[in-house]
DRENDO-1510 file (C-alpha; in Angstrom, 1 decimal, always signed):
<recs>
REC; n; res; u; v; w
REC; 1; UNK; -55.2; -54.2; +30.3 .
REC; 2; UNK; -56.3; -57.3; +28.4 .
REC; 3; UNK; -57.6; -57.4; +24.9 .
REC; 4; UNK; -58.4; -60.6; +22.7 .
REC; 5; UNK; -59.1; -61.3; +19.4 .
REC; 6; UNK; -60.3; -64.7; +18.4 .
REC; 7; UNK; -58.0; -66.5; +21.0 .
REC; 8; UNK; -58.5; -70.2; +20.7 .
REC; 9; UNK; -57.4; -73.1; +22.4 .
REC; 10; UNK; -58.5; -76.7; +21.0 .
REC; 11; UNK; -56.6; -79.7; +22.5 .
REC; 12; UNK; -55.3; -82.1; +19.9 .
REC; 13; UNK; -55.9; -86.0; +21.0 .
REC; 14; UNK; -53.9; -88.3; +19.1 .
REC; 15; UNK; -56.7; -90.8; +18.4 .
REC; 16; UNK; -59.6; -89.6; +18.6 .
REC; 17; UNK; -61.9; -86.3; +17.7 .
REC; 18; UNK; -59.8; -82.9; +18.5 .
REC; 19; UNK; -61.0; -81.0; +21.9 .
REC; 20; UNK; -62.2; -77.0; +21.9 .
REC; 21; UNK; -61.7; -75.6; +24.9 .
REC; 22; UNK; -61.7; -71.6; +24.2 .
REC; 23; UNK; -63.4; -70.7; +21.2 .
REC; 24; UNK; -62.7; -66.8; +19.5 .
REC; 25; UNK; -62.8; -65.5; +22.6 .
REC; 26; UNK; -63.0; -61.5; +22.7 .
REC; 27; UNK; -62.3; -59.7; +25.9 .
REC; 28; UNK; -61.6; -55.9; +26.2 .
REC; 29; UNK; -60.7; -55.2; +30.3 .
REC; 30; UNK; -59.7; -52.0; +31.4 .
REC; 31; UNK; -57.5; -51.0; +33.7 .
REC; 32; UNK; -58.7; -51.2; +37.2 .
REC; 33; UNK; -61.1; -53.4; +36.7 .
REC; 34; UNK; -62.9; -56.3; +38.3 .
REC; 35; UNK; -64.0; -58.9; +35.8 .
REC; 36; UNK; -65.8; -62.0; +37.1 .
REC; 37; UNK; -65.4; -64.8; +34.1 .
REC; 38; UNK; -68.3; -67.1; +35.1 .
REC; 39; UNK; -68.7; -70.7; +33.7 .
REC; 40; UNK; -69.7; -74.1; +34.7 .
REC; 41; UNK; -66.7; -76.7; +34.9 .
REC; 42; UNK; -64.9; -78.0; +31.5 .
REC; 43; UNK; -66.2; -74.6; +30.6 .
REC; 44; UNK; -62.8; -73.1; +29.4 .
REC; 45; UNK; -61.7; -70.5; +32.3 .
REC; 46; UNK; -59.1; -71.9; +33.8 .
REC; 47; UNK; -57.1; -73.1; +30.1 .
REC; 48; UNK; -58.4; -69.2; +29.4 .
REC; 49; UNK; -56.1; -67.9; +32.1 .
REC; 50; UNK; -53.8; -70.5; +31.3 .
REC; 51; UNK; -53.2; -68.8; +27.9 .
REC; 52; UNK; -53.3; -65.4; +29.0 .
REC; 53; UNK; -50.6; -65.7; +32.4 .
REC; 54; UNK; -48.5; -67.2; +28.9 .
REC; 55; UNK; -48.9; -70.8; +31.0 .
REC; 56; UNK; -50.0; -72.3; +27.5 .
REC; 57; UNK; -50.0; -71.4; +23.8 .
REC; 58; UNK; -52.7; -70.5; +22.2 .
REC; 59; UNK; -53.5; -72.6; +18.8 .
REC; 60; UNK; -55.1; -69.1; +17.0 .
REC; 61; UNK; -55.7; -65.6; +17.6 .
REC; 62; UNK; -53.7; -62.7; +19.6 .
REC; 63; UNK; -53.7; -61.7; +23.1 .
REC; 64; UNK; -52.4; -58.3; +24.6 .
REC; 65; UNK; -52.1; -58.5; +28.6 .
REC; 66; UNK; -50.6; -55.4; +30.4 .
REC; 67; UNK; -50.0; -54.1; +26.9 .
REC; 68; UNK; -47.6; -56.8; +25.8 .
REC; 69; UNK; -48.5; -59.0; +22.7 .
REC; 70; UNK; -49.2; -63.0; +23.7 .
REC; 71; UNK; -46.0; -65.0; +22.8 .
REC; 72; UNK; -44.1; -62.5; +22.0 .
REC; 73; UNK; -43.5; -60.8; +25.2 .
REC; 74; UNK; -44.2; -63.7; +27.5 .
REC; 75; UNK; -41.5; -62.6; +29.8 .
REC; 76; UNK; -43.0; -59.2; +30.0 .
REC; 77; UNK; -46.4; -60.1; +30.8 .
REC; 78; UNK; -45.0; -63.0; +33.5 .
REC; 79; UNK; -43.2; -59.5; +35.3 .
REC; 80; UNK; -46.9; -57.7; +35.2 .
REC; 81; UNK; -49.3; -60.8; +36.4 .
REC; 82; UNK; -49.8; -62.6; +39.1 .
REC; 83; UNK; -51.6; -65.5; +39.6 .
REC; 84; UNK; -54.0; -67.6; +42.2 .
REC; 85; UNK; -54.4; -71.3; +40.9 .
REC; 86; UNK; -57.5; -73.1; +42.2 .
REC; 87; UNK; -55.1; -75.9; +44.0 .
REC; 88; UNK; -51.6; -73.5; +44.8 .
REC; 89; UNK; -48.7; -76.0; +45.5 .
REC; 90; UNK; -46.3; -75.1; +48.1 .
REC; 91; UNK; -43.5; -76.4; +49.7 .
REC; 92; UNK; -45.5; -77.6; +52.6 .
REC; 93; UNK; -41.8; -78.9; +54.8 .
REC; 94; UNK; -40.8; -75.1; +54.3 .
REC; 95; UNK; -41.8; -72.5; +56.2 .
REC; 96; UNK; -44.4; -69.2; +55.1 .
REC; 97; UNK; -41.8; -67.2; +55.1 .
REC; 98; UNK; -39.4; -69.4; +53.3 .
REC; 99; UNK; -41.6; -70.3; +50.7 .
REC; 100; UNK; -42.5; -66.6; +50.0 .
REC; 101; UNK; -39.0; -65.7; +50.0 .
REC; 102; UNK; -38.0; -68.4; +47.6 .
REC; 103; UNK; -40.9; -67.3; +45.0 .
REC; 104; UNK; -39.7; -63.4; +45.7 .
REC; 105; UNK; -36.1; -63.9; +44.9 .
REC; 106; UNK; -38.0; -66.2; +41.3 .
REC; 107; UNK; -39.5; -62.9; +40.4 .
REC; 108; UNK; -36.4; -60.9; +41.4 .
REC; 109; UNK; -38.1; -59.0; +44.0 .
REC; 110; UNK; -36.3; -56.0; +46.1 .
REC; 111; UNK; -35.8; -56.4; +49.5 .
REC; 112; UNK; -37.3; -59.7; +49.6 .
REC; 113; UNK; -37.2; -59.9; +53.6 .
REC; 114; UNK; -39.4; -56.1; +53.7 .
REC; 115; UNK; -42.1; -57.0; +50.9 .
REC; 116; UNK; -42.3; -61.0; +52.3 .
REC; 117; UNK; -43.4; -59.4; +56.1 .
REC; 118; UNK; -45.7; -56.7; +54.2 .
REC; 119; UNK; -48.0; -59.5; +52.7 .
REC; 120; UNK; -48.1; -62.3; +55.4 .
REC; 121; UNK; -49.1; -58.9; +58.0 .
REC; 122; UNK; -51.4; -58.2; +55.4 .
REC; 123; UNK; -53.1; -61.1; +55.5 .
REC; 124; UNK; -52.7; -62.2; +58.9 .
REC; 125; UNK; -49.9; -64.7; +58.6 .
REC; 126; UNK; -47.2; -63.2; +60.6 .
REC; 127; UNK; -47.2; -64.6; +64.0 .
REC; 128; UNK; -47.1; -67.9; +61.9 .
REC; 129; UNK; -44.4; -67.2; +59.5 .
REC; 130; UNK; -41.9; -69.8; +60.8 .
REC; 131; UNK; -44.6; -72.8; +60.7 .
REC; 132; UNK; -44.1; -75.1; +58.3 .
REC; 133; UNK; -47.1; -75.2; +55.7 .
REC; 134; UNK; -47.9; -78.5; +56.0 .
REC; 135; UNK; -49.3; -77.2; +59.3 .
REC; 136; UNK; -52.0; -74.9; +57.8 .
REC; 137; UNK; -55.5; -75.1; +57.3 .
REC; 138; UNK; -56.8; -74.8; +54.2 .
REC; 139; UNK; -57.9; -71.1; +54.3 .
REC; 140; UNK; -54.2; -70.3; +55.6 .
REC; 141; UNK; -53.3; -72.0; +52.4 .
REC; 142; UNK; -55.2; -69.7; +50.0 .
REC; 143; UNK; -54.2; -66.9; +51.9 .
REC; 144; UNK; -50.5; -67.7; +51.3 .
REC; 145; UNK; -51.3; -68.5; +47.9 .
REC; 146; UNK; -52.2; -64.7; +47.6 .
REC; 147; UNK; -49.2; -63.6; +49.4 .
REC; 148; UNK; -47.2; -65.3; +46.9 .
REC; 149; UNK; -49.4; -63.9; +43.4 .
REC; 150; UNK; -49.1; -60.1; +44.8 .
REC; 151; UNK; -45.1; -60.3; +46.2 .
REC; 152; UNK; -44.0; -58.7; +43.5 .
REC; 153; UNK; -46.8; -56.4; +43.0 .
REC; 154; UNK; -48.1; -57.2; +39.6 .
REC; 155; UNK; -50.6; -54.9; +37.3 .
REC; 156; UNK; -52.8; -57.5; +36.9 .
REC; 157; UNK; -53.7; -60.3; +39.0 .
REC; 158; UNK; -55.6; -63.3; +38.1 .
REC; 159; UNK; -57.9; -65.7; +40.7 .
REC; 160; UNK; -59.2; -69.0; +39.9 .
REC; 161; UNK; -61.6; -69.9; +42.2 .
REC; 162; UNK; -60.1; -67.6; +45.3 .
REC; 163; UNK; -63.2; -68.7; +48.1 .
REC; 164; UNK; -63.5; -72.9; +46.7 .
REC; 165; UNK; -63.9; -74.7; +50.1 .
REC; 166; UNK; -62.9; -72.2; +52.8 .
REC; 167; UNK; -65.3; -71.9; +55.8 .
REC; 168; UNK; -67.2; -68.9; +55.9 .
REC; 169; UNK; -64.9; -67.0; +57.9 .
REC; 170; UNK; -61.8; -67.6; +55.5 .
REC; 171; UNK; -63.9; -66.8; +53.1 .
REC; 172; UNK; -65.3; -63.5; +54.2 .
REC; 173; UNK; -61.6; -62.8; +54.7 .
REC; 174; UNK; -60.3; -63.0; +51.1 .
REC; 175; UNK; -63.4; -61.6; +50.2 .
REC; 176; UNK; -62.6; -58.7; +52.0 .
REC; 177; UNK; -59.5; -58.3; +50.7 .
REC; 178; UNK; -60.4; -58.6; +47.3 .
REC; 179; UNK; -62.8; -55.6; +47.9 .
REC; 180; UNK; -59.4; -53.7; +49.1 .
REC; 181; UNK; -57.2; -54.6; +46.4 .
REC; 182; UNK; -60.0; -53.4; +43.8 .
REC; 183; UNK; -60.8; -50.2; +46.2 .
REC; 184; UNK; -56.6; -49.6; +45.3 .
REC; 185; UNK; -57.3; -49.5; +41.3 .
REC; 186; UNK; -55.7; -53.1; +40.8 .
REC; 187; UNK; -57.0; -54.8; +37.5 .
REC; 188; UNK; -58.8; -58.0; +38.8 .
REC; 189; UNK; -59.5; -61.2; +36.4 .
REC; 190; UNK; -61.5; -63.5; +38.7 .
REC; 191; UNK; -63.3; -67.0; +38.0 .
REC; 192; UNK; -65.7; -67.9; +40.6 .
REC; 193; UNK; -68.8; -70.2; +41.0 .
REC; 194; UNK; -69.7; -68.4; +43.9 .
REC; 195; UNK; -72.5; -65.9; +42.0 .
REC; 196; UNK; -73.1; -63.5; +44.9 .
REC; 197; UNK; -69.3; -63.0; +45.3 .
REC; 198; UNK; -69.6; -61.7; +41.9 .
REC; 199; UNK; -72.3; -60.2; +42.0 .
REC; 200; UNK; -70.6; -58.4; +44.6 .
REC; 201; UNK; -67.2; -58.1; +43.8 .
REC; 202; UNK; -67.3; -57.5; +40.0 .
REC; 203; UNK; -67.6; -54.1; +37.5 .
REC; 204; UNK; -68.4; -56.7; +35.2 .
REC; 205; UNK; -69.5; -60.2; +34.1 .
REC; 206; UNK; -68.7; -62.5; +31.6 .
REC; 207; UNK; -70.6; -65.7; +31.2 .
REC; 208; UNK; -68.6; -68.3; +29.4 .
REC; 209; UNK; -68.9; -71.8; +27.9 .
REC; 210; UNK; -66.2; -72.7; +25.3 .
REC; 211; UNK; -67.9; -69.1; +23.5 .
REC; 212; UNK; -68.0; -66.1; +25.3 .
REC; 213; UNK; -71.9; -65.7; +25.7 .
REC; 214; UNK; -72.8; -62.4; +27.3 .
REC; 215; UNK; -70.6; -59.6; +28.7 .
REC; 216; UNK; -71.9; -56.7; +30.6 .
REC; 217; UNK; -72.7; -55.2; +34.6 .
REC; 218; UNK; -74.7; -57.5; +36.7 .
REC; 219; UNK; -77.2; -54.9; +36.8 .
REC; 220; UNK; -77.6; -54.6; +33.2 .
REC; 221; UNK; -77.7; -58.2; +32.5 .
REC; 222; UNK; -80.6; -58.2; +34.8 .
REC; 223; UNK; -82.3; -55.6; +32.8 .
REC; 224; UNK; -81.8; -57.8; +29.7 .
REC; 225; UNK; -83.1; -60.6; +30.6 .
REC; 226; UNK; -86.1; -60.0; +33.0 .
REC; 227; UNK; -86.6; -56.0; +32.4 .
REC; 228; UNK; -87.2; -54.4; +35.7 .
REC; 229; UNK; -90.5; -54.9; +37.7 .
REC; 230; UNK; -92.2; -53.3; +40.5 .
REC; 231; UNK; -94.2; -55.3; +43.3 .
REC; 232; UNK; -96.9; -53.1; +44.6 .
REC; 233; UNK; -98.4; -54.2; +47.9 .
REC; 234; UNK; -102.2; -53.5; +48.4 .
REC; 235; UNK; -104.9; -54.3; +51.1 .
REC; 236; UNK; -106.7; -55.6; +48.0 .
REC; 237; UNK; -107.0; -55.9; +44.1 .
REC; 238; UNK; -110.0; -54.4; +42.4 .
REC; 239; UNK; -109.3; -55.5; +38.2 .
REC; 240; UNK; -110.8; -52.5; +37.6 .
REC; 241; UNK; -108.1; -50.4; +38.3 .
REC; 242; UNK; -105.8; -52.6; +35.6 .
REC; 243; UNK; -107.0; -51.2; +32.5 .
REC; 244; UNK; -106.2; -47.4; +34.2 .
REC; 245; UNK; -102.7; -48.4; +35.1 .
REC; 246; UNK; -102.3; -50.5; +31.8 .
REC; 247; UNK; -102.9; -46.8; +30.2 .
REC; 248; UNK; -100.2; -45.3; +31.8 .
REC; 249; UNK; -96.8; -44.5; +29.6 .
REC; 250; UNK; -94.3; -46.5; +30.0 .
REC; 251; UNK; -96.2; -49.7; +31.8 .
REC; 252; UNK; -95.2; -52.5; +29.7 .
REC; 253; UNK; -97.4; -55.4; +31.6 .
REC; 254; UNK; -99.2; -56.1; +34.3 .
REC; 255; UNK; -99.9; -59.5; +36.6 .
REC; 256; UNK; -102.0; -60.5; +39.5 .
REC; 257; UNK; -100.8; -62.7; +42.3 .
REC; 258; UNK; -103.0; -62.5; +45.0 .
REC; 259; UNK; -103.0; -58.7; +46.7 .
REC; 260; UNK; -100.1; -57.8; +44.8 .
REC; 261; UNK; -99.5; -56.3; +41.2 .
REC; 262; UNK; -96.3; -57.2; +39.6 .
REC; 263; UNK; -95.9; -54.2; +36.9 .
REC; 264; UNK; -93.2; -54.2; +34.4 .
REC; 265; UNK; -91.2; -50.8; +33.4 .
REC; 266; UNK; -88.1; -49.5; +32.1 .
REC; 267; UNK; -88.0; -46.5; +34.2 .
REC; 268; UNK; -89.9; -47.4; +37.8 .
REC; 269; UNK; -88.2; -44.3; +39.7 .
REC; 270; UNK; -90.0; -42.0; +37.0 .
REC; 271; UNK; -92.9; -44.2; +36.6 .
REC; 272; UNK; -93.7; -45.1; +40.4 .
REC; 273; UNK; -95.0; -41.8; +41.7 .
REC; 274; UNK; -97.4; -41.7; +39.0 .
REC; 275; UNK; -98.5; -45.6; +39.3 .
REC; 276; UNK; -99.3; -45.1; +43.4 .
REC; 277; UNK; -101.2; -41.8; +42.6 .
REC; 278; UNK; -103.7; -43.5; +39.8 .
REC; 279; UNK; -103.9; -46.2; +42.5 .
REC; 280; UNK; -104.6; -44.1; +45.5 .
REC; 281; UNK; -106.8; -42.3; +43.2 .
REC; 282; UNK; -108.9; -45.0; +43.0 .
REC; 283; UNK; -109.4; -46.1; +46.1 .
REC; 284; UNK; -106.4; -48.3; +46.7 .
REC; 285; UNK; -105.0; -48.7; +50.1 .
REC; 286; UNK; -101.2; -49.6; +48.9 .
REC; 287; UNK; -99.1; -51.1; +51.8 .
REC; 288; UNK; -95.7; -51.2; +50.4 .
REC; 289; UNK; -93.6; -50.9; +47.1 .
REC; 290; UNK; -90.6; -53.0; +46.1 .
REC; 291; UNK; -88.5; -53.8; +43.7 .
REC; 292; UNK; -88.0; -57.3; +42.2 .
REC; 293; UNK; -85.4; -58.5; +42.3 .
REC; 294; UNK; -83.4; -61.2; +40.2 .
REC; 295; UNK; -80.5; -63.1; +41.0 .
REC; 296; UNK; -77.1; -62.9; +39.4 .
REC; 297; UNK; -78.1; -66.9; +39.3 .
REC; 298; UNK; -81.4; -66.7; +37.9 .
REC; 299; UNK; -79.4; -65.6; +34.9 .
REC; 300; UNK; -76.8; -67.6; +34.8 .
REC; 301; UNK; -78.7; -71.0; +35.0 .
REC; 302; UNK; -81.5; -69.2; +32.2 .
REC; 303; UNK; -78.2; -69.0; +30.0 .
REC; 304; UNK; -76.6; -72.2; +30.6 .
REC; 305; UNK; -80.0; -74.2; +30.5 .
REC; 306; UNK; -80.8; -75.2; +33.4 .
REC; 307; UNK; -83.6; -74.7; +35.9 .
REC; 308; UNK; -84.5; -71.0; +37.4 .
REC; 309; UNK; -84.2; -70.5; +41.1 .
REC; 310; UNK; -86.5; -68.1; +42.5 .
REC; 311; UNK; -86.1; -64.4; +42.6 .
REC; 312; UNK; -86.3; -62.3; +45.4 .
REC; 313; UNK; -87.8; -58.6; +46.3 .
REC; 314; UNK; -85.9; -55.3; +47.8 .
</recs>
């Protein structure tokens, strides 16, 4: 659905030093997929979907969106995408429905008047359809602004920020929908610096400054960076039973913090059964076993520098 090779974007400044914004970027998303493309700002998303919704030019390497090569089928690709800016513009004197019909009859919808009442009831808009949009809140905004990327029922369909500063409910909403439209096989390219929305939302993740720095599920990024590590709960800790537990196969280290052991594994659902029995074996009363867990934002701040939050347990 999208596949890059080296695409580049560097800003030229007439006096002064040249600007890389996106550099050899490689991307291969699949059809019906989610993709969160996760960054801080000044990182290079938005002139990355920029380039790809054929919005800019890129200065080198090729681009193929919906199957259609980057400047050379611009018009194609425009047909196949649609696209949620960070800050959509509307014609805020107009009304919902006039502004959705206006952007229909742009993309040479059919029967404008059926597919502009499918999206506003699909989002809730309907009853205020003939208020102008200067009257809505910002979460009415967004959700108009979605209306207007899926009117004519593109392939592909890009979000820049889709949740930035809705309330809670709004957000849950698009949210929500989000989870619909990917539960109906669309292709989803989504930028976000909400990290549990894409922790939640996306197949995969792509972490992103200027260079495309790690790309893979949420779950296995986790693996890569922390490994995975069981918490095991006990009435209390004889260091004894360490060096028995240390001998097992596949136990790859072992910490103390206070009544708990913190064991690392690769394979805890093989390894677990085994790990409790030596323990009960030796005299251990175990309370509870859990998981640890880290957060989708644990790794993203370890990748982009900055402090670690703390992680969690399930």
């Amino acid at each position: 659905m999208i596949k890059t090779e080296n695409l580049t974007k560097i800003f030229k400044i007439k006096k002064g030093a040249d600007i890389p914004a996106v550099v050899e970027l490689n991307l291969d998303i699949q059809e019906g997929e989610v993709f969160g493309f996760l960054g801080p700002n000044g990182a290079g998303k938005t002139t990355t979907i920029r380039m790809l919704t054929t919005l800019i030019a890129p200065t080198t390497g090729t681009a193929r969106v919906c199957g259609y090569p980057l400047g050379e089928s611009n018009q194609d690709i425009r047909r196949n995408v649609g696209i949620l800016t960070e800050n959509p513009g509307m014609y805020e004197r107009l009304s919902a429905f006039k502004n959705l019909t206006i952007y229909a009859k742009l993309y040479d919808v059919e029967d404008v008047e059926s597919q502009v009442r499918k999206h506003l009831q699909m989002l809730g808009l309907w009853e205020r359809r003939d208020d102008p949009v200067g009257s809505f809140s910002k979460g009415m905004r967004q959700k108009l602004a979605i209306c207007r990327a899926l009117l004519h029922e593109p392939r592909l369909l890009f979000l820049d920020e889709p949740t930035s500063g809705l309330d809670p409910e709004a957000a849950l909403l698009v949210r929500s929908f989000i989870e619909e439209l990917r539960s109906q096989g669309r292709t989803i390219f989504m930028c976000t610096h909400n990290l549990n929305e894409a922790d939640r939302l996306c197949d995969r993740i792509g972490l992103f400054r200027t260079h495309l720095i790690e790309v893979d599920t949420s779950q296995n990024l986790r693996v890569k960076f922390f490994g995975r590590k069981v918490v095991i709960h006990l009435r209390k800790v004889d260091p004894a039973w360490l060096p028995q537990l240390q001998a097992l196969p596949g136990v790859q280290d072992i910490s103390q913090v206070e009544s708990k052991l913190v064991i690392t594994t690769e394979d805890p659902e093989n390894l677990n059964p085994r790990i409790i029995r030596t323990l009960v074996t030796a005299g251990a009363d175990v309370q509870f076993v859990g998981e640890l867990r880290h957060s989708l934002e644990e790794i993203y701040m370890q990748t982009m520098g900055e402090n670690q939050p703390e992680v969690t347990e399930s």
